[in-house]
C-alpha positions in Angstrom: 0.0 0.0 0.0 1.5 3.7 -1.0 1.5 5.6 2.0 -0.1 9.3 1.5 1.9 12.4 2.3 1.4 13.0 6.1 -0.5 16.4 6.8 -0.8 18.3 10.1 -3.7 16.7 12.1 -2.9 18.7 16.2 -0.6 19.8 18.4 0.1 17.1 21.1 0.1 17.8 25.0 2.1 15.9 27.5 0.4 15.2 31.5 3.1 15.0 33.8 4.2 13.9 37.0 2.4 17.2 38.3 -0.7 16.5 36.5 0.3 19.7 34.6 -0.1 19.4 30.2 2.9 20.2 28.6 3.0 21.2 24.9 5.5 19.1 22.9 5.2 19.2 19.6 2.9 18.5 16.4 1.3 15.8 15.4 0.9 14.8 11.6 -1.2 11.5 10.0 -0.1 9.8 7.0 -3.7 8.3 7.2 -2.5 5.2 8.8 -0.9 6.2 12.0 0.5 9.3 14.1 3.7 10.7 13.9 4.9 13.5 16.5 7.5 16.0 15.6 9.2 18.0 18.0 10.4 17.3 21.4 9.0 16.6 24.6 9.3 19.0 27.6 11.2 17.6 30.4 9.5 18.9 33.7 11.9 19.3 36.3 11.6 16.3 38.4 10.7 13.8 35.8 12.9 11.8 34.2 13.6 10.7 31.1 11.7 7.4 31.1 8.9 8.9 33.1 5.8 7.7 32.2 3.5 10.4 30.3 -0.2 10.3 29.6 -0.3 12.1 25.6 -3.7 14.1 25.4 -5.1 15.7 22.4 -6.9 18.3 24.9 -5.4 21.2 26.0 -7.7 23.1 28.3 -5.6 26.2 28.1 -6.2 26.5 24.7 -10.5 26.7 24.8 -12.8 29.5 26.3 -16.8 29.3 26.4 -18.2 31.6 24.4 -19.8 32.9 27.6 -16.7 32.1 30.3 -13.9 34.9 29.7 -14.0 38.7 29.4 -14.2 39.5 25.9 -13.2 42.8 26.9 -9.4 41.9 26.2 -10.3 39.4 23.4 -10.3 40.4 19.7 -13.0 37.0 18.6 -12.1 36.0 14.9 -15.0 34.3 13.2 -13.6 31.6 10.3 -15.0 29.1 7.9 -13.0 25.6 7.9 -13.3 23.0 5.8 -11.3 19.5 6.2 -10.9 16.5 5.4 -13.7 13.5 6.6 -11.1 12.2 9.0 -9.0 15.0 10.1 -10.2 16.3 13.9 -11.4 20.1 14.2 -10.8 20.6 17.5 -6.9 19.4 17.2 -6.8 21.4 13.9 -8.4 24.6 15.5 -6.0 24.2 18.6 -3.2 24.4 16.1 -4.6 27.6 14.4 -4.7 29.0 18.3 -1.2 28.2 18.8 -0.1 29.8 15.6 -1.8 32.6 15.5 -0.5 33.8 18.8 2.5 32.0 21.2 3.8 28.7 19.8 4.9 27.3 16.1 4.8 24.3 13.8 7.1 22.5 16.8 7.9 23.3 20.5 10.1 25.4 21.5 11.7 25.6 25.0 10.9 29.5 25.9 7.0 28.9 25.3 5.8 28.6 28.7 2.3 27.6 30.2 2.7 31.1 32.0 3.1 32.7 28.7 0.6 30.2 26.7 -2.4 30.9 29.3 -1.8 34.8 29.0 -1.0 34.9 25.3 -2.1 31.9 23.5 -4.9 31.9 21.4 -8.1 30.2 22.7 -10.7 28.5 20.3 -13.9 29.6 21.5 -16.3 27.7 19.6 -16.4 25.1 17.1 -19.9 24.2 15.3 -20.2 21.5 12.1 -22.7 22.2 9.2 -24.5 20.1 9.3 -23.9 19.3 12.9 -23.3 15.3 12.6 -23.8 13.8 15.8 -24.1 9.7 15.2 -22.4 9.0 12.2 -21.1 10.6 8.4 -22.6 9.7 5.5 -20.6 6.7 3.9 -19.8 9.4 0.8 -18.7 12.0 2.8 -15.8 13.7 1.2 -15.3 16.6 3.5 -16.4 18.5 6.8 -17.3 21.9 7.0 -16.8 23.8 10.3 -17.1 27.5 11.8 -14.5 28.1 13.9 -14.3 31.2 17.0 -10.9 32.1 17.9 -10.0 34.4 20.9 -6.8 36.3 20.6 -5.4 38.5 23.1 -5.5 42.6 21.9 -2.6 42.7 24.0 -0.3 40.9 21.5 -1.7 42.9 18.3 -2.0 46.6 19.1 -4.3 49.0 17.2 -2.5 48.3 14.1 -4.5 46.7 11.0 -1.2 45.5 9.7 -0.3 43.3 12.8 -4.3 42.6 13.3 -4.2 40.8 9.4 -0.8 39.2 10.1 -2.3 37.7 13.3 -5.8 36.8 12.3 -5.2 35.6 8.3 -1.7 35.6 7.9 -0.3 32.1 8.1 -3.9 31.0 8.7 -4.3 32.2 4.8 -2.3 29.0 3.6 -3.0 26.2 6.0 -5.8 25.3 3.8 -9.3 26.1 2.9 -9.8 28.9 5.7 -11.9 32.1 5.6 -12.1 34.8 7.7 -15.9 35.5 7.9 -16.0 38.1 10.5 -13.9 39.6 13.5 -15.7 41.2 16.9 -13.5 44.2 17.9 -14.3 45.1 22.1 -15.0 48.4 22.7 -11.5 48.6 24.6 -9.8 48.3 20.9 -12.0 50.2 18.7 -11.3 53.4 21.2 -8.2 53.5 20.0 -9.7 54.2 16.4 -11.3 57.4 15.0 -13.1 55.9 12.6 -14.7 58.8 9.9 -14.1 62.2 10.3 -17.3 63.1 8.4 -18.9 60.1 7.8 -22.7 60.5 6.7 -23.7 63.2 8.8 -20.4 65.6 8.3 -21.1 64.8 4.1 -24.6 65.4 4.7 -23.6 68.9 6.0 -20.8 70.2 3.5 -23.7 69.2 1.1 -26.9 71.1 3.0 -28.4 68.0 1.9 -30.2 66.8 5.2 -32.1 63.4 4.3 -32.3 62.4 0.3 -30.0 60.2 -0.9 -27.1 61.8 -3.3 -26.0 60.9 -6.4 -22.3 60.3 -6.9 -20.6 60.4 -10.6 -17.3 58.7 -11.6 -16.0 60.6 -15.0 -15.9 58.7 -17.7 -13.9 58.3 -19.9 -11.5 56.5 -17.3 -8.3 58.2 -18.3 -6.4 59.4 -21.6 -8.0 63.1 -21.5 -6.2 66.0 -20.6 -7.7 68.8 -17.1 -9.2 71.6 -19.5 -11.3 68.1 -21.3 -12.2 66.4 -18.0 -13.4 69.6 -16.7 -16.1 69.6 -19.1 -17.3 66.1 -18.3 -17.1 67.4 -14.5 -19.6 70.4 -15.4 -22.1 68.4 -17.0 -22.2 66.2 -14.2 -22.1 68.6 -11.4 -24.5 70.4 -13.3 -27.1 68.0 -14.0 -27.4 67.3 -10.4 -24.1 65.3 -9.2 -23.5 65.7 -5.3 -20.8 64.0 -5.8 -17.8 63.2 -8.5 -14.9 61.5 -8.4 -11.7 60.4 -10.7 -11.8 57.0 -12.0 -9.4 54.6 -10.3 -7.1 54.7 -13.0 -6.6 57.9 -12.7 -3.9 59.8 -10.1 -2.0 61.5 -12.2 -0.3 61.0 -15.8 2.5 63.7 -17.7 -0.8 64.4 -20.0 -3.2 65.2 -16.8 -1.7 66.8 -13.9 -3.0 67.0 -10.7 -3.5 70.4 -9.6 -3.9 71.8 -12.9 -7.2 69.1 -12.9 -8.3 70.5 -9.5 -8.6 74.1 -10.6 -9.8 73.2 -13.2 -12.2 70.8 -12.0 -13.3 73.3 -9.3 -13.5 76.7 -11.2 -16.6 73.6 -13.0 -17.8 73.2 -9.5 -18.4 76.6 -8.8 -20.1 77.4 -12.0 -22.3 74.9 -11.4 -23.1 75.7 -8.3 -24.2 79.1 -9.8 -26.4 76.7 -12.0 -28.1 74.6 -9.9 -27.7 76.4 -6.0 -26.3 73.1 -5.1 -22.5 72.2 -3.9 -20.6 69.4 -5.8 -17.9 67.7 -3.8 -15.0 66.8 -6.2 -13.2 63.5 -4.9 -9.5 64.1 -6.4 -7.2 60.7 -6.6 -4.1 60.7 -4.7 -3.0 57.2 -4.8 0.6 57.2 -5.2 4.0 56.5 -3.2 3.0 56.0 0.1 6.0 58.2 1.8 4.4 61.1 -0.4 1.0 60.5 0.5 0.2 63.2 2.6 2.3 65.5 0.9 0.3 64.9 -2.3 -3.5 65.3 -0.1 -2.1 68.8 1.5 -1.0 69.7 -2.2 -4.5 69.4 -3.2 -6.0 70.8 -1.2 -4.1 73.6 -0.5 -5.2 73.6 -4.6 -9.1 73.9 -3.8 -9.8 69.9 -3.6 -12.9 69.8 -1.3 -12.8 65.6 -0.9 -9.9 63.3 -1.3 -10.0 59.5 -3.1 -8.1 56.7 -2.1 -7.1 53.4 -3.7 -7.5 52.3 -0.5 -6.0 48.3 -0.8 -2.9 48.8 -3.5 -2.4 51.7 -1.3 -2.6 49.9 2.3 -4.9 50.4 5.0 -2.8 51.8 7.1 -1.4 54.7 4.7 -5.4 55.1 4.0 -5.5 55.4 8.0 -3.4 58.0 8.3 -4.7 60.1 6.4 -7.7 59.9 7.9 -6.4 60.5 11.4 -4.0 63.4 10.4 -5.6 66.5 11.6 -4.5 68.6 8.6 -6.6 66.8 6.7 -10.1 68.4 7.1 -11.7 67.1 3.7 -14.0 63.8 3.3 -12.1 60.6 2.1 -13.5 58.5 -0.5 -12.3 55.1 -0.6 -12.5 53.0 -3.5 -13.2 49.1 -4.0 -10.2 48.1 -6.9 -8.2 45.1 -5.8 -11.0 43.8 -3.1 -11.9 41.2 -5.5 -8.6 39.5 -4.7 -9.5 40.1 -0.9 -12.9 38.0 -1.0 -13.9 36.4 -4.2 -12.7 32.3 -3.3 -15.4 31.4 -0.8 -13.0 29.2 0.3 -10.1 31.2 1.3 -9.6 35.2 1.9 -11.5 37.5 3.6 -15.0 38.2 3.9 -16.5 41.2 1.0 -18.4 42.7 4.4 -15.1 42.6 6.2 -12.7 44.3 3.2 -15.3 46.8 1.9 -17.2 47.3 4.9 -15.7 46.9 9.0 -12.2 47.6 7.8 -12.9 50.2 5.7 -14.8 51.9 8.3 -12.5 51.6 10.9 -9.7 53.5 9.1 -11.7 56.2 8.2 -13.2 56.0 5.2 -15.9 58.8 5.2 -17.6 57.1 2.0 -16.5 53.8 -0.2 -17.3 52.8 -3.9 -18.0 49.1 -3.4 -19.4 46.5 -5.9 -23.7 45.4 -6.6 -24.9 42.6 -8.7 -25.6 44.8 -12.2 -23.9 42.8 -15.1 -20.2 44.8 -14.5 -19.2 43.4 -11.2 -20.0 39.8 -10.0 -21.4 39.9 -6.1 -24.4 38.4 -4.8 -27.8 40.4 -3.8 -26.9 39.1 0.1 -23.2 40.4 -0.1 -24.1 43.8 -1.3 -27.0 44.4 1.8 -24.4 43.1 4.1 -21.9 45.5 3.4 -23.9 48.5 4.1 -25.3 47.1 7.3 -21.5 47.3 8.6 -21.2 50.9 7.1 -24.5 52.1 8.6 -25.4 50.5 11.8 -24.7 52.0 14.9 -20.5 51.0 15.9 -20.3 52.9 19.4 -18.1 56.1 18.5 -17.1 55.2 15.2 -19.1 57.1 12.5 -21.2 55.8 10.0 -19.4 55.7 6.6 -21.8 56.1 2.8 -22.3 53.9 0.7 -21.9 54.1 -2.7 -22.8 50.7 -4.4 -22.0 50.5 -8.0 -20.9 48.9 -11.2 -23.2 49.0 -14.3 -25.9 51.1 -12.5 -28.7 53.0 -14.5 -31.9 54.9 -13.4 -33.7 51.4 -13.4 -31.4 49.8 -10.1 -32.6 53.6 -8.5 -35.7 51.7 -6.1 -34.2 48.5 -5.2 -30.7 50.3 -3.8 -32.8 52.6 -1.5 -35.1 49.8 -0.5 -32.4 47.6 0.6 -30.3 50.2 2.2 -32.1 53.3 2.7 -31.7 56.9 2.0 -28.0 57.3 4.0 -26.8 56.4 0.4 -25.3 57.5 -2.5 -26.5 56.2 -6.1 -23.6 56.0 -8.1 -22.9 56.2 -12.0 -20.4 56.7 -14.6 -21.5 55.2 -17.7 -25.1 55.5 -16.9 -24.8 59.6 -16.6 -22.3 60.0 -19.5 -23.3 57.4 -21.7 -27.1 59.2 -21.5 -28.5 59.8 -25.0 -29.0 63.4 -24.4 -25.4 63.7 -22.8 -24.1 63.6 -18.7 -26.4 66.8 -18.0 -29.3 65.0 -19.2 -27.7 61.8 -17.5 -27.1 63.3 -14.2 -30.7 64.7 -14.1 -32.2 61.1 -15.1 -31.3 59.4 -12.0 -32.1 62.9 -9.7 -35.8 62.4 -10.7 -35.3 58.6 -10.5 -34.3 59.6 -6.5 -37.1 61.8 -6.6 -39.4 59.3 -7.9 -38.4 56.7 -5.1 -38.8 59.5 -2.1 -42.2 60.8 -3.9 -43.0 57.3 -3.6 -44.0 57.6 -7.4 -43.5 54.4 -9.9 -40.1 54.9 -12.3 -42.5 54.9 -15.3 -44.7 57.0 -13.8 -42.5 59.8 -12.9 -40.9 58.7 -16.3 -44.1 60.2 -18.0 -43.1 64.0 -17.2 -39.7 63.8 -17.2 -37.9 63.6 -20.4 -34.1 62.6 -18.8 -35.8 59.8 -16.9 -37.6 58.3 -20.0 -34.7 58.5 -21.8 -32.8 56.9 -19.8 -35.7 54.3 -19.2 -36.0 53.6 -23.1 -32.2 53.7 -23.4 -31.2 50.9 -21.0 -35.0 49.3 -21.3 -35.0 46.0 -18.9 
């Protein structure tokens, strides 16, 4: 018989003489039998051919979910999937140990003192389905969530230790997702969160409960400021509460930065003049990351009234800091490129909520273009909804952050976004207010009265009936 490659099946715990387990190395199964790596600790007192009971449980290592002080707990939330015959509760005592104190094998200077303060703890471990007599004779694998406990006190309030800790390694031990995390109130203090969020946007715009439209110019890129500046009027002007760069666009040697501020701003006020109504202009920064705040006080010391972000090619914590500095006093946009790489395999990554919604609104994004089910981007109805709950419900200090689902939207997606998520949201276009028959004016003003419609509590085709821009748009992109 060939025997199989042996994978990791559990750390392995040593009782000795003092009734005290000892941690002593790994165990791995070849599928016939055990084999433990790593060394034994030798308690004083106990010699070498001491007899040792081996146990596979490791009390130190588990919590209740209801028996510790989750005050001083960060509580990691994962999806697990193994192998029919591989053991959970050995494999998510190894993910404890791993994330936190200890390593693939023992080593000497990893105390119990040090593992009961500092270890990870599994806190809950649940099947689905939950087998309880037997698995079907076909079973080819076991799917599990998994709690895990880890000690604030090891990670700081940094997001870049927090990932290392909680989906570092973890990330390629197998099929393992992070689905959520619980932050105590204790760790999200040391956060600020939005400095605007909804409320503060709400404000700057003197627009107190509608939800707002927001505009991404299109064409992408490959036009130079005194060109994008008409696309930004048209916008504004039709109705736009809010436009921003494209993604791929910070700045090029044929579109410079500030030149496209002034530009773009000298548009806003004109508008404003238009319409009575201010326009804030999200201006792209991403860039070198040493530069970064040098490039945000540039613009807007140049007139910017909103800052965008790349926020994950950029890094969360560059995006934090930004948020945090006090010298910046304009809303931060971040935007959802690269996520995809973040969340898409359901069995691996990071949950979409997580990426495009807790994180992001714990380092201070004040609004965030994130991805809904419209033919462009790929994300299921469920996904979308969840996000905005964890940019909208209440977080103790931390303010809310906006919404802005997008992707392919037109005038017809207007009711279904505000039913799912309410009016604290902003409707978001770029091809369906430039690409408008009657041009981005007429474009912009299409989905206004398609916001109207759905506060009037009017039908689209209804209020489609007296509004030429609407009907348009309606006859344009006809479902």
């Amino acid at each position: 018989m060939n025997k199989q490659k042996p994978r990791l099946a559990g750390p392995c715990f040593v009782r000795d003489g003092n009734n005290q387990y000892r941690y002593c190395g790994i165990i791995l199964t070849n599928g016939l039998e055990m084999i433990l790596t790593g060394f034994f600790y030798r308690p004083s007192g106990v010699g070498v051919n001491h007899k040792s009971e081996v146990s596979m449980f490791y009390r130190s290592l588990h919590f209740l979910p209801d028996g510790f002080d989750r005050n001083d707990y960060i509580v990691a939330l994962y999806f697990i999937e193994l192998a029919p015959d591989e053991d959970i509760i050995k494999f998510s005592q190894t993910l404890a140990v791993d994330m936190s104190t200890g390593t693939w094998t023992a080593v000497a200077g990893e105390t119990e003192e040090m593992r009961q303060k500092y270890a990870g703890k599994v806190v809950g471990m649940y099947e689905v389905p939950n087998y309880e007599f037997e698995l079907p004779q076909d079973q080819a694998c076991r799917r599990y969530v998994v709690s895990i406990a880890l000690p604030f006190e090891n990670i700081g309030a940094e997001i870049p230790m927090l990932l290392t800790t909680i989906i570092g390694n973890t990330s390629v031990m197998g099929r393992i997702k992070l689905l959520d995390i619980e932050f105590p109130l204790q760790y999200l203090k040391q956060f600020q969160g939005p400095k605007f969020g909804i409320e503060g946007i709400r404000k700057l715009l003197d627009v107190p409960e509608r939800p707002l439209l927001n505009n991404m110019i299109k064409p992408c890129t490959g036009f130079a400021p005194k060109v994008g500046a008409g696309f930004f009027y048209e916008a504004a002007a039709g109705g736009g509460d809010i436009i921003k760069d494209d993604e791929l666009l910070s700045e090029t040697a044929y579109n410079n930065r500030v030149e496209r501020i002034e530009k773009y701003m000298a548009m806003e006020a004109k508008a404003y003049q238009a319409k009575g109504e201010r326009t804030l202009y999200c201006v792209n920064i991403t860039g070198r990351a040493e530069t970064l705040k040098e490039r945000a006080l540039q613009a807007i010391q140049a007139g910017a009234n909103s800052l965008m972000i790349n926020y994950l090619t950029q890094g969360l914590s560059s995006f934090r800091a930004i948020a945090e500095d006090r010298d910046i006093d304009v809303p931060l946009l971040a935007h959802l490129d690269f996520s995809g790489v973040w969340y898409a395999n359901p069995w691996g990554g990071v949950a979409s909520h997580l990426v495009l919604g807790k994180l992001a609104r714990l380092i201070g994004a004040d609004m965030i273009v994130y991805p809904i089910e419209s033919g462009k981007y790929r994300i299921l109805d469920e996904r979308y909804r969840q996000i905005a709950f964890d940019l909208i419900l209440d977080w103790h200090h931390i303010k809310k952050t906006l919404p802005i689902p997008s992707g392919g939207v037109t005038p017809y997606q207007v009711p279904k976004i505000i039913d799912d998520i309410g009016f604290d949201c902003a409707l978001s276009a770029g091809g369906g207010i430039h690409g408008h028959p009657m041009g981005a004016q007429a474009g912009a003003r299409a989905f206004r009265q398609a916001i109207d419609a759905v506060v009037s509590k009017t039908a689209l085709l209804q209020y489609a009936k007296d509004h030429q821009e609407l009907k348009a748009a309606l006859d344009y992109w006809r479902r």
